[in-house]
Structure formats: C-alpha cells, structure tokens
Steps between C-alpha positions, in 0.01 A plus 500: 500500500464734226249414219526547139132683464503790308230686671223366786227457252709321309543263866118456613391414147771213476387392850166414411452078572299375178316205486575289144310204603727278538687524861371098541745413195803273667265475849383177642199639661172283626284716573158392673201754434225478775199658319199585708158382360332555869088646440608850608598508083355568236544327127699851389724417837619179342569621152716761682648263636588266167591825302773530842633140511557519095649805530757417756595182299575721163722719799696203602486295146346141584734264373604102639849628568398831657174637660229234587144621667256270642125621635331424797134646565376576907223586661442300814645202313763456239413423090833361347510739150793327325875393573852657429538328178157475381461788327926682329401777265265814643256438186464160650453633854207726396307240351502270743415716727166579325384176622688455823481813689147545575280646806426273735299703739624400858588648798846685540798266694828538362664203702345215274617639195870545656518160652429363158756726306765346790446116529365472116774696306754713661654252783504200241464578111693855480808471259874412702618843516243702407340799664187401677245783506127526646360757395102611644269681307207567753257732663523395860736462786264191703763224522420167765838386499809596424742158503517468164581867449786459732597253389589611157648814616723259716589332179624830309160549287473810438110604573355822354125664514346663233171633675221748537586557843731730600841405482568519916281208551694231353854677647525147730399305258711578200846341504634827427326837522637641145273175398121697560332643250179629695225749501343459137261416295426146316487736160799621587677218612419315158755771326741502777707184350823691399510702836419198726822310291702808522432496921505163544675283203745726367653753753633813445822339643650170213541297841646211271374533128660360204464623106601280250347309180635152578808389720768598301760201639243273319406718165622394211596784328694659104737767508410878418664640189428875558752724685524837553142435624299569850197293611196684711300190661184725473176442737255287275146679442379207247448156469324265740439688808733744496753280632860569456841318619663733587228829629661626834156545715710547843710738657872391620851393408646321231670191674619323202531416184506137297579452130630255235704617260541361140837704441759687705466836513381831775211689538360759705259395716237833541197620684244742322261696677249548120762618297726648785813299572523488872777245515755271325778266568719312256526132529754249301379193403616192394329180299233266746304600798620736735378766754576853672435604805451899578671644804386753578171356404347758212153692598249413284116687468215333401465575113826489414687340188766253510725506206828469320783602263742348335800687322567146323320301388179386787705191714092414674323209317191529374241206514490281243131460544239740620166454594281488768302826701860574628652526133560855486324691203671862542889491569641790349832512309708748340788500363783777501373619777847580654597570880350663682515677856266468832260750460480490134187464280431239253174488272427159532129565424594563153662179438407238341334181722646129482218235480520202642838557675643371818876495674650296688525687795350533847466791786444445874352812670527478878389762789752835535518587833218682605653908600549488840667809738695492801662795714292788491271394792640617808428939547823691406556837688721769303557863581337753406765658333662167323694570172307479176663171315517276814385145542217510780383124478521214264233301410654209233285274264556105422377457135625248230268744287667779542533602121167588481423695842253799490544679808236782750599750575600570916234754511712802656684779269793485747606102491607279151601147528773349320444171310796435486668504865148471656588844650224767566690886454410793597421717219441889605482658857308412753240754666631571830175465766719520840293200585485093353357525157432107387506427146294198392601339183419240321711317204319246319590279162365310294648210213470401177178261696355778620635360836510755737697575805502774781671728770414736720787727623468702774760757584468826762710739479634635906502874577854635489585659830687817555849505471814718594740403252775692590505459911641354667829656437782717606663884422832620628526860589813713648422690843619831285180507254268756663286620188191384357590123321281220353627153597246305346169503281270230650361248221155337598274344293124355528356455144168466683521865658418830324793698680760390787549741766827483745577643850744515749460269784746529755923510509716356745607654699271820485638797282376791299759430263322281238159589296322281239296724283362525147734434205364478154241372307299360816835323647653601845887532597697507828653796555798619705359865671684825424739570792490202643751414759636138411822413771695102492561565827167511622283267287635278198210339412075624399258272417215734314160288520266562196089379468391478143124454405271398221278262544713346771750660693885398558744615724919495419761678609847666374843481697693797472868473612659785630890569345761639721640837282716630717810529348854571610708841369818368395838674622623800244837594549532886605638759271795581733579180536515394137743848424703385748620172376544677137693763599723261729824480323722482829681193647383159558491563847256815467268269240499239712385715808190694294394129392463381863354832572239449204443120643467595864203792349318215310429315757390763739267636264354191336161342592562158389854394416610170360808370742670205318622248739880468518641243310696241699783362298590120444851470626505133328391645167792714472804286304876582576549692220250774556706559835802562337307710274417736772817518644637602195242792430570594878892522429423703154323752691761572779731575189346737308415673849867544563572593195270781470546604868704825451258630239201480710 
C-alpha cells in the first residue's frame, strides 16, 4: 500500500473530484423532473427552477442514446411538461420549457404529481435497461398518498429531493439518503445543477461507468504510422458542451480495457494524474479486437488521464471517421517522447492538440473497494514497562486502492502503525503511572475517492507489580564460616515506586545468625553475622524470609544450606618410626618383625582405617600348570636355604 505521491499536497490536490460535464456520456438514464408550480411561488421561483432543469441536462449531456429528462408540474394536481424523447439537446430543453413550465397557482400535494410520473412514464415508456430516476424539485413535504411512491422505489427507481426544506424531512422518503439535497434557497437551487449531478448522477464512486468514443469491436478503423510516440486522451474543455469521451468524472478502479488494433505491436497502457505518471502497464497486442483485464484492478482519481506509448510504431486504430459531440477535439501526441518511469513528469500541456481524433478503444471503470478495517476493536492491555519496538495491536485495512492511501495520524507520540503488516509499534517509553493509563487512538484513511474509513484503538497499559527477581533461591554455606559474609544482594524492582525498601521478616528456625541490611546504591543484601556459630549437626537447613515494598509489598525467602566442614587429620608417620625402617639393614627376620610392629601401630592409632576384605580365591580358576608352578618355586627355595645354611 505504498503510493507514488511525492509530497501530501501533491495527494489532496490530485484528489479533488471535478465535474467536466459529461458523467451522463455512455449512461442510459430517464430521468423524471417533478417541478413544483404550487401558489406558494413566485414567477422568479420558476425561472430558478428552468435555469436548474437546463443545467442538470448540460451535467448529464441529453442525448437519444444517453440521458433523457421528461417534466412533470404539481401542485394539488399534476401538469404533464413534456416526455423522455420530446425534447434531446439542453438548448432544446430550455426552450421548451419557456412555454411549458409555468405557475399554476394551486395548492401544495405532492402525490398527484408522483402518481402521474409512475403510471404515465416510468412503469411503461422508460428505455429497457435504463436507469429510471424521479427526481422532486419542491417546497413542501404534504404528500396524500404514498402508493405510487412505493411503488417505484419497489421497482429500483431511484427517487431524489431537491428542496427548500431541510434535508431530514424527506430522509423516509428518498430512496436513498445520499439522494437529498435540502435546506436552500430556489436562487440557489437554480445554480446547484453540477453539485446535485455530482450527489446524485455521477458519484464520487464509478459504480459501473464506461469511456469510450464508439465500440471499438464495431469501429472501422486505419492503422497509425507514428512510433516512438505516446498519446494523452486529455479532458475536453471545448466543443459542444464540454463533452468528452473519454473525461474520468468518478473515483475507482480501472476494470478493463477494449481495443482494436490495425497492426501488431505493444504499448504501455498509463495513468496520469495532470502531468504526473501515477501508473503504467505494458500490453502486447495483436491485429482485431481484443481486451485486458487488470488484476489487481488499477486505482483511478477523478481527473485523471488515460494514455499510451508505443516504442513501435502505435498497434491502436484510429477511426476512420470522426464526428459527432463525442469526436474528440484535444488528444495530445508527441513523438520521441521515450520511456518513462512511475512518478515521472511529462509536459503534455505543451504539446500540440489532435483535432478531430478518436481511437478505437474503450475503458470500464468499476467501484474499488471502499477502505474498510478489521482487528483493532477489542481493548489491548500491555505493561507498563513493554519494550519500545513491540507490536501492541493490529488493526489491518481491505483496499483495492491501496496505491493511493493518505493516512491520520494515531494521535499519541508513543504508538505508529505499520501499513504494511497492519501492526501498531511502540515507538518510545511509556510513562510509568503505577496505575491503568488508557490510550485512545484513532487511525483513519482515506482513498483516491476521498472514501474514508475508521478505527478506534483502545489500549491500557496494567501497573507492573513489585517483584523479587532473585528469590526464591538457595546459598550453601560450611558450619566453619564465622565472620561477617554477604550471601546475596536482593534485586527488586517496581518502575512505579520512587525507592524500594527491604526488611527482614522472620528465619526458621529462630537465630541471631542472619541480618539483611543496607548494601549499595539503595539495594539490600543478606548477610551472614560476624561470629556466628553455624554447626551440620544441629541445623542443616535456614529459610531467611524477606518483605520488599514500593508501591506494593512482596514477601520471598532464601534457603541457606548448612555444609558439614569437619574434616578428618590424616595419619603422618612418626619420625622414629620412619628412621627405623631406614636404618634397618639386619635380616629378613628382624625387617619382617619392625613391619608388623609398624602395622599393628597403624591401626591402633588411626581414626578411620580402610580394611580391604580378604580375597577368597577361585580354586576352579587355577589351571594345572600354575600348580606345578608353585611347587617348583617351593622346591627352589628349600635349595638355596640349604645351600646357604652354614653361612648364616
């Protein structure tokens, strides 16, 4: 959804819907006009009223193919004026109505003058297909009846009031209420043609409008012979009426598009907002009658341009023959005008206009999809504290439009919404309150139709509470510490509170062992008294219970475990002992008798001693060669015993 505007000004003054006169051109409208010539008027009344009824048929260009207006005069009976087809160009309207539409001087009853419009001319001689309109010029609401009014309205006329009362009182009568134009005068009314057509004939919205000079599947048509040339389908300011073919009067999208083509070829289709180029497309065509169909549709403003180019040589046909009100008098061409990119310029006020000129090609205009939001309506709740660059709540648009978007802003400095993911961000900190703060905002939009659409987000931030972040937990301390230790610095937080304060609320089970006092920078600790007297034996376990306040208090707690520290002196060999087996140089015997002695002391004098278990032997691991083996060792030893024997 991201337009191709260059600046906002640049946006609102493209925006702007503009009348040309000529939003009746391609519409089969029959349009009854109930005039009211009741004696509450005056002669000036009336001529108000002629200069109106000609003016609205120079709006919506009386033609037999297009708009047809026929006149009925009420007071408390109906005066037939003329008939659809009596009376096809606005010059001939006016005149005729010189004679026709005169003061009659009766009482005031709209019914008659309805029931005539209904049986007479709109339920019988209205055109197959057309768009049947009644449309009352009056200065009273008195109605007897109202059958024949609902009776059209049943029907699908479309019934409209053009009064000096004020709009409200015709709300139930109107078929709908966009269709009132109320509260003024009969001076003013006679110049209020074009704004009457714009509210009632021509929409803001195309609905279903078509642009084109003739049919191009039935023109006959010659081939172009310039290339490198582009083709601006200007709005026509001269001839008869102002009417032009192809002057967009309506807001909406681009549907389609028909042409005949005299040769093969491409061009670019493009959009121009004035000289801006909003939008273009390349098409390839080849020879006959052929269409394209936009998808995504293309967003078109009342006002703009339609328009080609062709690299090559121009592959649209031109008509063969031109005339008529709809033979266009102020095509622009140029040639060399090269390509170009959206959001280019291009003077095309300074080219040259083609007389008499018309194409063979056609544009249907149909309604975008009017901007409509969804999400963003149920309240959001966010904390206080929530991270700046979050997604809070999402409010998304449906628009086939979307190119040319102009977005309000959400009316807080703290909240932006994305266009793109429909995401509303937070932008800077929030003020913390330590109470709900709601934030009311409102994102509205409106299209290239001025079409507008709404909604209101409401999100309240909730007060963050105060919070221990660092309890519950655990310390382990040995039963030997006695001096002064910190175990832990306590970490609390309320961003609503000015300063935190922690005490000491209990320990279990009672002792005078544990403190929690100030640390630094406002923050307390837990701290282990100097010459405390910690013993495993007796208690393994504190539990050292802590309040916190701020604007709330909390309570939490740290475990301490108590270590067992006692440790064991391990056996040192005495210094007699250890001379002893140096100096030991005597017979095995003598050895052998200090080591038992030495044995026999360790285990008298040592607190713990490992004892290894004997180890039983496997009689059926042993093979029959390992008992031979120790006989033999046995038998060497006797030997050498005997053999040393006198020597000992």
């Amino acid at each position: 959804m991201v337009g191709h505007y260059s600046s906002i000004s640049v946006i609102i003054s493209m925006l702007i819907a503009t009348s040309y006169g000529s939003c009746g051109v391609h519409q089969m409208l029959d349009v009854v006009v109930l005039y009211d010539t009741s004696s509450s008027l005056t002669s000036a009344d009336i001529d108000d009223q002629k200069s109106f009824i000609h003016n609205l048929g120079f709006q919506l260009y009386l033609h037999p193919d297009h708009t047809n207006i026929a006149g009925i005069g009420v007071d408390n009976s109906s005066h037939f004026g003329w008939g659809l087809r009596d009376y096809m160009t606005s010059t001939d309207l006016w005149y005729a109505m010189e004679s026709n539409l005169t003061l009659t001087g009766g009482g005031s009853d709209l019914s008659p003058g309805m029931d005539m419009a209904w049986n007479n001319i709109l339920s019988s001689n209205a055109r197959s297909g057309s768009t049947r309109w009644l449309l009352v010029l009056t200065s009273t609401t008195v109605m007897s009846s109202t059958t024949s009014l609902d009776a059209m309205k049943a029907a699908g006329v479309k019934v409209g009031f053009v009064s000096t009362q004020p709009a409200t009182s015709y709300t139930s009568l109107a078929s709908d209420s966009r269709y009132i134009f109320g509260g003024s005068t009969w001076s003013t009314i006679g110049s209020s043609a074009q704004a009457v057509a714009e509210l009632m004939f021509c929409p803001p919205y195309c609905e279903s409008f078509v642009f084109y000079y003739d049919l191009p599947s039935t023109m006959s048509v010659i081939a172009d012979t310039n290339s490198n040339v582009g083709y601006y389908l200007t709005h026509e300011t001269s001839g008869l009426n102002g009417v032009g073919a192809y002057n967009i009067h309506c807001c909406g999208a681009l549907a389609s598009l028909e042409y005949k083509a005299a040769t093969s070829g491409s061009f670019v289709l493009q959009v121009w907002r004035a000289e801006y180029l909003a939008y273009q497309t390349t098409i390839t065509a080849s020879v006959g009658y052929q269409s394209h169909t936009f998808s995504p549709k293309v967003a078109i403003a009342a006002g703009d341009v339609l328009g080609w180019y062709s690299a090559g040589v121009n592959p649209i046909g031109i008509a063969s023959n031109c005339s008529g009100e709809l033979c266009q008098k102020e095509i622009r061409q140029v040639t060399d005008m090269g390509s170009l990119a959206v959001g280019d310029s291009y003077a095309w006020s300074s080219a040259y206009p083609m007389p008499d000129t018309a194409f063979a090609i056609k544009f249907t205009m149909v309604n975008g999809t009017v901007p409509t939001f969804s999400g963003g309506d149920a309240p959001v709740s966010i904390s206080e504290s929530l991270t700046v660059g979050s997604s809070v709540a999402v409010a998304s648009l449906t628009d086939d439009l979307g190119e040319s978007l102009v977005w309000s802003d959400l009316g807080s400095p703290y909240f932006e919404y994305n266009q793109t993911t429909g995401l509303i961000t937070l932008m800077t900190t929030l003020p913390v309150t330590g109470v709900e703060t709601p934030y009311f905002l409102s994102l509205s939009v409106f299209d290239s139709c001025l079409n507008t659409a709404s909604v209101a987000i409401n999100i309240t931030t909730v007060v963050v509470p105060l919070a221990i972040n660092n309890l519950p937990t655990e310390v382990e301390l040995g039963d030997d510490t006695s001096s002064e230790t910190l175990l832990i610095v306590i970490n609390a937080t309320d961003p609503a509170a000015d300063s935190i304060s922690c005490m000491l609320t209990s320990i279990l089970p009672e002792t005078t062992n544990f403190r929690v006092d100030d640390y630094l920078n406002g923050t307390a600790g837990v701290f282990l008294n100097a010459d405390a007297e910690l013993d495993f034996k007796t208690t393994e376990e504190y539990k050292i219970f802590v309040t916190c306040t701020g604007t709330s208090s909390m309570e939490s707690f740290l475990t301490v475990r108590i270590l067992d520290k006692s440790v064991t002196t391990p056996y040192t060999v005495p210094a007699w002992a250890a001379g002893a087996i140096v100096v030991s140089v005597g017979s095995v015997g003598v050895v052998l008798a200090m080591v038992c002695f030495l044995i026999v002391v360790i285990l008298a004098t040592t607190d713990e001693a490992e004892v290894l278990p004997p180890v039983e032997e496997d009689e059926n691991a042993k093979k029959p060669v390992d008992d031979a083996a120790q006989m033999y060792k046995k038998v060497d030893k006797k030997e050498t015993y005997r053999e040393g024997f006198g020597e000992f």
